[in-house]
N, C-alpha and C positions, 0 to 999 in steps of 0.2 A: 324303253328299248324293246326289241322283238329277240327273243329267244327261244327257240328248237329243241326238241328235247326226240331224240332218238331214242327207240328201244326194240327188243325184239318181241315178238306179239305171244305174250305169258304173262301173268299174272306177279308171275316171279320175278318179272324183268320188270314190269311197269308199276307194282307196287312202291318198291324203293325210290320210286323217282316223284311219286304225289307230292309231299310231304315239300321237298324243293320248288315242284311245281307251284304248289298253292302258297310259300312264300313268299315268290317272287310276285306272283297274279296279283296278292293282297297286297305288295309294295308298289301294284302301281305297272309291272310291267304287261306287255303282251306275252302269251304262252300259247304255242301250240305243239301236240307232238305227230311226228312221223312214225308211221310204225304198219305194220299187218292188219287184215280187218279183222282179226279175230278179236283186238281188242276194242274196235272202234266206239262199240256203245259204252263199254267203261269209260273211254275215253271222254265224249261227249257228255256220258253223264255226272262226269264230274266238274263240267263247266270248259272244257277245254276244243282249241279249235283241234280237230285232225287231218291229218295228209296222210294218202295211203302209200307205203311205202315201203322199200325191203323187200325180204322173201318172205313164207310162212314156214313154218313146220310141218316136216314130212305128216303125208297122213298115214294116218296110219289104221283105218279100216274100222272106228269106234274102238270101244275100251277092249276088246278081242286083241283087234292087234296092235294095243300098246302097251297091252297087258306082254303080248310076245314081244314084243320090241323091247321091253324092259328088262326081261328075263334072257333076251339075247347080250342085252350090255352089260349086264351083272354078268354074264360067265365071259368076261373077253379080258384077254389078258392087259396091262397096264399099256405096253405098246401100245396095239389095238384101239386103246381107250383114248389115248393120247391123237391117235391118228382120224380117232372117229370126229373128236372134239375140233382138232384142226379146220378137215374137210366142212365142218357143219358153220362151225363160227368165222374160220378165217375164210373159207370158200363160200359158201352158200349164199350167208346173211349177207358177207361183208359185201360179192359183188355182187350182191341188187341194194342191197340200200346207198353203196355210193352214189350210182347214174341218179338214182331219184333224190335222192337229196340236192345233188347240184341242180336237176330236172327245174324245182318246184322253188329252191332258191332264188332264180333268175326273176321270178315275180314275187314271191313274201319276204325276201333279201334280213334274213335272222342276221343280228348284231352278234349271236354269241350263240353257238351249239352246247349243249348238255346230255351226253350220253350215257346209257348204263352199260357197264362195266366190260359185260360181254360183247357188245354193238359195236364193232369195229369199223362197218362202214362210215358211217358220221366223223370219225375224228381223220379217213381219209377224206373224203367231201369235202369238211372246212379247211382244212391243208389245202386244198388245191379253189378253193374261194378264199384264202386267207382271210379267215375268220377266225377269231379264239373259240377255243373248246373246251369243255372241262369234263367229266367220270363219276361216277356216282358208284361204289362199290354195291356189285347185288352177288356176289357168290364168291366162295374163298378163294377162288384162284387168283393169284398175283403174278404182276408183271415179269417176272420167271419164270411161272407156271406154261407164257405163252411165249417162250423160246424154243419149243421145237422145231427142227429145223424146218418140218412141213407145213405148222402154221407161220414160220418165216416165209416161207416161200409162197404159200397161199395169199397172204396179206400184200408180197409181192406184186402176184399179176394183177391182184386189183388195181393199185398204187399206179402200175405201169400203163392201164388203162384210161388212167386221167393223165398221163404225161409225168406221173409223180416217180425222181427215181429211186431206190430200192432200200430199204431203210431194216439192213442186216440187225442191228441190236433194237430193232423196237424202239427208240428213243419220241419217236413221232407221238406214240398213244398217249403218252400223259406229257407234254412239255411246259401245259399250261396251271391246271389245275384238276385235283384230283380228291372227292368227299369221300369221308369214310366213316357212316354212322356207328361206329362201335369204337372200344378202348383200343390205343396202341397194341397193346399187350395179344387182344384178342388174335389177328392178323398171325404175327409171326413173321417170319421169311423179313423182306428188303422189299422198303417202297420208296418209291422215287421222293426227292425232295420235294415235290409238289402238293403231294398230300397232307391232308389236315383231317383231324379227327373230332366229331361231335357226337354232343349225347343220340342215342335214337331215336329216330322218329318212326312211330310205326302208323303205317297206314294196311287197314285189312276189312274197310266196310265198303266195299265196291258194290253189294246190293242192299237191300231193305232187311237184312237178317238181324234179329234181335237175341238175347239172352232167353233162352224158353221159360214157361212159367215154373217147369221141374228143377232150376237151377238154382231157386233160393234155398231149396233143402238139400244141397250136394255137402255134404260133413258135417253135416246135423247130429247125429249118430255119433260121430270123434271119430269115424274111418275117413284115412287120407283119401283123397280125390287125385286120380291118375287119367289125364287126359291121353287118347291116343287117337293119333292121323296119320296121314302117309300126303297129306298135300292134296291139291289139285291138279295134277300132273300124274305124278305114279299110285295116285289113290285106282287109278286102274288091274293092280296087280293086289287081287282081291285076296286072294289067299292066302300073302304075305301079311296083308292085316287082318283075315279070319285067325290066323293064329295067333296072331298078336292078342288080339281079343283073346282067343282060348286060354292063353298063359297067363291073363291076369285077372280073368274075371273070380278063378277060384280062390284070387286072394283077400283078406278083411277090410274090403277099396270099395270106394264107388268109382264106376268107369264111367266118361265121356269118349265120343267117338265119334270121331265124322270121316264119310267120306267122302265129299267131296257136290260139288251141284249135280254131276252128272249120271252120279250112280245112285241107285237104290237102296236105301238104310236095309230092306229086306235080303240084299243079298250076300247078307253075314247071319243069317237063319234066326230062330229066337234067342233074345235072348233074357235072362235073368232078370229081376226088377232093381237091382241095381248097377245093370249095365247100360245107359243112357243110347241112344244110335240117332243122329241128326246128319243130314248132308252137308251143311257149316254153320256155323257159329263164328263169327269174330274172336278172334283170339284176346285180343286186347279184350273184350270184356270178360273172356270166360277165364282166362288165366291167372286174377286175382285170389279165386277159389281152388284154386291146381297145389296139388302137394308134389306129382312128379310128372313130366311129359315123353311120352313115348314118341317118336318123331324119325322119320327115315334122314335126316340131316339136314334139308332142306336152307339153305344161308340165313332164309327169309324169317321161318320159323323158331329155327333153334337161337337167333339172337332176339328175338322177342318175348323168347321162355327166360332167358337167362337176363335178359334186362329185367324180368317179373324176381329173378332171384331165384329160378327154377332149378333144380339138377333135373338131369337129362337119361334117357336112355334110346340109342341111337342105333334105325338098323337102315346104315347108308345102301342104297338102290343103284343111284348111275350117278351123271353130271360128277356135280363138283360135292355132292354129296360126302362121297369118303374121306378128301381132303377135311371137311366140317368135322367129322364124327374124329379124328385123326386126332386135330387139333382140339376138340374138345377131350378125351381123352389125356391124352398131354398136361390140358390144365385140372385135369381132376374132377369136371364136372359131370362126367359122365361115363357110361358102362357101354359099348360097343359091342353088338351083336352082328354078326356076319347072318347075311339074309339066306346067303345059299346052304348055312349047317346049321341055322336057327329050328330049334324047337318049342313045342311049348313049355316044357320044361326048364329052357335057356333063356328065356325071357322070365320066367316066374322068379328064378337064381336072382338074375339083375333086378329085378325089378325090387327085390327084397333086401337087395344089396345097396340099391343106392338109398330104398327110404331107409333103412338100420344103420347106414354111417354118416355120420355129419358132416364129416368132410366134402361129399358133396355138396350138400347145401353150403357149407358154408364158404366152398369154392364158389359156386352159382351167385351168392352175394357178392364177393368180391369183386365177379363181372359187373352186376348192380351199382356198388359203389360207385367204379370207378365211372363208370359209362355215365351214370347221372350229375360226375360232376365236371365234363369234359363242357365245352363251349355248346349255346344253345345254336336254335335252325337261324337267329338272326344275324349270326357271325357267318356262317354259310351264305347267308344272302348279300353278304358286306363282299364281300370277297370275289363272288361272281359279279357283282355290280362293278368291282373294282379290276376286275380278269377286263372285261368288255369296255370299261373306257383305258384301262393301259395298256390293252394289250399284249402284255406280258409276266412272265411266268409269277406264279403267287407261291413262294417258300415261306416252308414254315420254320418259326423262331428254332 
């Protein structure tokens, strides 16, 4: 069968969704995805057909001004934030990727759409090609989360644009089926019966990048290894990770750090011989050697730390970020730093905090357990196979 996979053009958004890609390609099916061109060479390089499709993301002027764009959304109040999110996912993405999805449908006619989580346009499109559709969780916001009345009403005019009429409780986005690579437990809040929970599958080598040759001696010594990033997205708000660095480098740690493909390892200035500086590394290889991860919350990141058995210390930035650090907190795995009264000082505190109590870690493991022993990706693939020939809703026991 032909399956569509929607997403919005981020690394964030398209990561989560390999991993289902590639098990369905290796069972035999057709995959291609629709999405921005920003991802198109990932796309393609990972064996997959692409259709250009959606909106993009604002520009924003190089790392300058998404550095300022960052720092505009950290200081905006939770309305604000809520409203920004609406206009951006329920407005933007959702009406341009609907028209193109139905556009490009009409000739590659997909048995069965697959979208992430935030990509709203796709699950209108196959509503209105009745087609099944299913969700791939990529950020902690839950189907709640996107009840404000603006993104109701946003999601709305799209809807009306296809002739679809007006679907006040949301019910439409998940009716069929809905993946969620992490523990029940992790989530929180109410998810629709639809949802089913699997072990993780993490996918993070989208280029040629390997473990460097300085990484076989990282806690050689007996000092814990403290990775720190800020992502590939707000790895632009440099300052918030120069001191990140600042506050732990003077501690008995070997430091990793990356930031990111597009910035400069130089412009976080010299440093120490054992504070490492790379633009990325794969997490999945480098986080086996990790004793604790610094992490601005990122969905993608911090359940990849915590499937390694990681604790955490977390200074949420924007998006869905806070929600993460929120709930991570809550379950005990980690230390939350507010980025706007962060010091170096206040990262050294946490940072000492979370390696000196076990509790952390052995919260972090608990994530590990459980997630490791939830259904693997071929039950995920059972399930979609079985969404697209019944066409109807897949509940879980």
């Amino acid at each position: 069968m032909r399956i569509l996979f929607t997403t919005l053009p981020g690394s964030g958004h398209f990561h989560p969704l390999v991993p289902v890609a590639q098990a369905l390609q290796q069972a035999g099916h057709e995959v291609a995805f629709a999405s921005g061109e920003p991802i198109q060479k990932q796309v393609e390089a990972k064996g997959f057909r692409f259709f250009r499709a959606g909106g993009e993301f604002q520009q924003m002027g190089g790392p300058d001004g998404m550095a300022k764009r960052a720092e505009s959304i950290m200081r905006m109040p939770p309305e604000a934030r809520r409203e920004h999110m609406a206009n951006m996912f329920g407005g933007h993405f959702a009406r341009m990727m609907a028209p193109d999805v139905v556009a490009l449908a009409s000739g590659w006619r997909p048995d069965l759409l697959v979208r992430d989580s935030m990509e709203f346009g796709g699950a209108i499109a196959a509503e209105h090609l009745g087609i099944p559709h299913a969700s791939i969780q990529v950020g902690a916001a839950l189907p709640q989360d996107y009840a404000h009345p603006l993104m109701v009403a946003r999601l709305n005019e799209v809807r009306a644009t296809l002739g679809l009429p007006p679907d006040p409780e949301q019910r439409a986005l998940y009716p069929y089926l809905h993946l969620c690579f992490v523990p029940p437990h992790y989530l929180g809040g109410t998810l629709p019966a639809t949802a089913h929970f699997f072990q993780p599958a993490i996918f993070d080598q989208s280029g040629d990048e390997r473990l460097p040759a300085w990484a076989s001696q990282l806690g050689q010594n007996g000092r814990p290894v403290v990775y720190v990033t800020l992502g590939t997205v707000f790895n632009k708000v440099v300052h918030v990770l120069r001191t990140l660095v600042e506050g732990v480098r003077e501690e008995p740690v070997d430091v990793v750090v990356t930031v990111g493909r597009d910035i400069d390892p130089a412009a976080l200035g010299p440093q120490p011989a054992h504070v490492h500086v790379e633009r990325y590394i794969p997490q999945s290889l480098l986080f086996p050697q990790v004793d604790l991860a610094i992490l601005h919350g990122g969905y993608n990141s911090t359940t990849a730390a915590l499937d390694f058995g990681l604790p955490l210390v977390l200074v949420p930035i924007a998006a869905d970020q806070p929600m993460n650090a929120a709930r991570c907190k809550e379950l005990g795995v980690a230390r939350v730093v507010e980025p706007l009264s962060m010091t170096r000082e206040s990262i050294r505190e946490a940072v000492r905090d979370v390696l000196d109590t076990p509790s952390y870690r052995e919260n972090a493991r608990r994530f590990q357990r459980e997630a490791r022993a939830l259904p693997g990706m071929a039950r995920a693939v059972e399930l979609l196979e079985k969404l697209a020939k019944e066409k109807t809703p897949q509940l879980r026991a």
